[in-house]
N, C-alpha and C positions, 0 to 999 in steps of 0.2 A: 471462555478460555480458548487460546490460540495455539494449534498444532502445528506443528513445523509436519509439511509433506516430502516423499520425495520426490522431486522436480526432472524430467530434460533440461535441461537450457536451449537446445535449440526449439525443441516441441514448443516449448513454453513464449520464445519469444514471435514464431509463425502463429501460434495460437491466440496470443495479445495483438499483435497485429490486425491478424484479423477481426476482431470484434473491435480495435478503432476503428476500422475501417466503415463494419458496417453501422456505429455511432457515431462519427463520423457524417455519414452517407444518409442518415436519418435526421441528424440536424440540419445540414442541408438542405431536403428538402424539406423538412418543418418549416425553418427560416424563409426559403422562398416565397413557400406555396401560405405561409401566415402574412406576410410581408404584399404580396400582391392581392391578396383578399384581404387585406386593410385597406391597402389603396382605393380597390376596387368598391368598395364599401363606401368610405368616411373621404376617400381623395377628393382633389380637384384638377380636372383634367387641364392639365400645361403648369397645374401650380404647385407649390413647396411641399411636398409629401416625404419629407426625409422624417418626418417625426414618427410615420405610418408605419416607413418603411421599419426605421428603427423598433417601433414595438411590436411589430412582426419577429423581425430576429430575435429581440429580448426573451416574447410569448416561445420561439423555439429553442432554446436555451432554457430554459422553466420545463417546457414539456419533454424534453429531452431528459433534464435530470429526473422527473419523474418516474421517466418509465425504464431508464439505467437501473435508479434506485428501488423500483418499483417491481414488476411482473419480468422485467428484464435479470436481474440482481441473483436469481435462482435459475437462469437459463444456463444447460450444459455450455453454450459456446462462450459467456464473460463469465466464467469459474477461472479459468487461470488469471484473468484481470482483478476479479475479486479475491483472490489468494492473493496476487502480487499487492494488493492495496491492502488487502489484509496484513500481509508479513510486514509490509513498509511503517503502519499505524501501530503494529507490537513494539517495533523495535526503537519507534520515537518515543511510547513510551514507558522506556527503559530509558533513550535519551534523557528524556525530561527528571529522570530521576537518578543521574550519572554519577552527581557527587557524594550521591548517599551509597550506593552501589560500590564504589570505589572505596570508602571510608570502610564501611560493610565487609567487602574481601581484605583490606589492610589487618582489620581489628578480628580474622576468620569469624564472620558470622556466616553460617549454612546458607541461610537463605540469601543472603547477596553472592554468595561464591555462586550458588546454582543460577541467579538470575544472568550474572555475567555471561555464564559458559551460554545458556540460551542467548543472549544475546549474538553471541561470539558464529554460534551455529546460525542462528538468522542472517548475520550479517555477512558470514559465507555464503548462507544458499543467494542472497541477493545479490551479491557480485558474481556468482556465479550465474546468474537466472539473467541476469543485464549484461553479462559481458564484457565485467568488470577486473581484468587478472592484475590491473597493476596496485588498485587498492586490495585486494584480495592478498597481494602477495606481503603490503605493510605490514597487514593484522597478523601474516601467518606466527610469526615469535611471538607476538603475547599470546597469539590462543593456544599455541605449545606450551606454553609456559603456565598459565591458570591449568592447564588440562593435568598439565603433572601435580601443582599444586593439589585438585581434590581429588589423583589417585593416592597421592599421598594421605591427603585427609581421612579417606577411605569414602569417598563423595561418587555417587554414579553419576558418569560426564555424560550419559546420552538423556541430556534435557532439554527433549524437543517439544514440551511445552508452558506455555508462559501463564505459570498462576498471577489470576490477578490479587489476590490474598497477600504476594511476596510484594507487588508493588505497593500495596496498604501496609502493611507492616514495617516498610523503607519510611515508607511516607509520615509516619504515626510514630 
C-alpha cells in the first residue's frame, strides 16, 4: 500500500539531485575502474578492446542497479528518489486502469470515485514535486470538480492512499 507524504518541492528536488549525483558518481567509477581491469586482464596491448571496454560498463551498470536496489534502496539520502519512484509507479498504475476508473465515477461506484481523487492528489504532489505548474494548473477544474462530486456523495476526499484491493476490484 502507497501513502501519499507531505513533500517540499524544493527540499525534495536538492535532495533527488543529490543522490543522482552521487549514483551518478558511483557508475562512473564502476564503469571505469571494471572497464580498465578488463582490459588489463583479458586485453591486448595496441589491439581491439572495445568489447572489454564495453563489458566493463555493462558489468557497472548491473552493479550499480544492484546496490540502488539493494543496501542502497533503504538509505536516508535515496528516500526522496524512492518516494518519487514510488508515487510515479502508483500513479501509472491507476493509468493503466483509467477507463475502468472513469466508467467507475460515471456509474458513482465508491471505489473508483475514491481511487480518482487519490490519483488527482498524486498527481498534484508530482507536478508539484517536479516543478510542473502549467500541467498542474490543466487538472485543477476536474480535481475541483470530482472533489465536490464525493462531498456531495458524502465521500472523504483526503485519500492519500492507494489500496491495492481498489485496483483488483476495477480490474475483476
Amino acid at each position: 500500500m502507497f501513502e501519499l507524504k507531505p513533500c517540499d518541492p524544493v527540499t525534495y528536488r536538492r535532495q533527488t539531485r543529490r543522490s543522482t549525483l552521487i549514483v551518478a558518481a558511483l557508475f562512473l567509477a564502476l564503469a571505469m575502474s571494471l572497464s580498465s581491469l578488463a582490459v588489463m586482464l583479458f586485453g591486448e596491448p595496441g589491439g581491439d578492446n572495445f568489447r572489454f571496454n564495453v563489458g566493463g560498463v555493462f558489468a557497472g551498470v548491473l552493479i550499480t542497479l544492484a546496490l540502488v536496489r539493494g543496501p542502497f534502496w533503504t538509505q536516508p539520502w535515496l528516500a526522496p528518489a524512492v518516494y518519487g519512484w514510488q508515487l510515479k509507479r502508483s500513479l501509472m498504475s491507476v493509468t493503466n486502469v483509467m477507463h475502468k476508473v472513469t466508467e467507475g465515477v460515471q456509474a458513482n461506484d465508491p471505489t473508483a470515485i475514491k481511487l480518482l481523487r487519490f490519483y488527482h492528489l498524486g498527481l498534484t504532489q508530482m507536478h508539484a514535486l517536479d516543478a510542473n505548474s502549467s500541467a498542474q494548473a490543466q487538472l485543477l477544474s476536474e480535481v475541483e470538480a470530482h472533489k465536490a462530486k464525493m462531498q456531495a456523495l458524502g465521500l472523504e476526499t483526503e485519500q492519500t492512499r492507494l489500496d491495492p484491493a481498489w485496483l483488483e476490484q476495477l480490474r475483476g
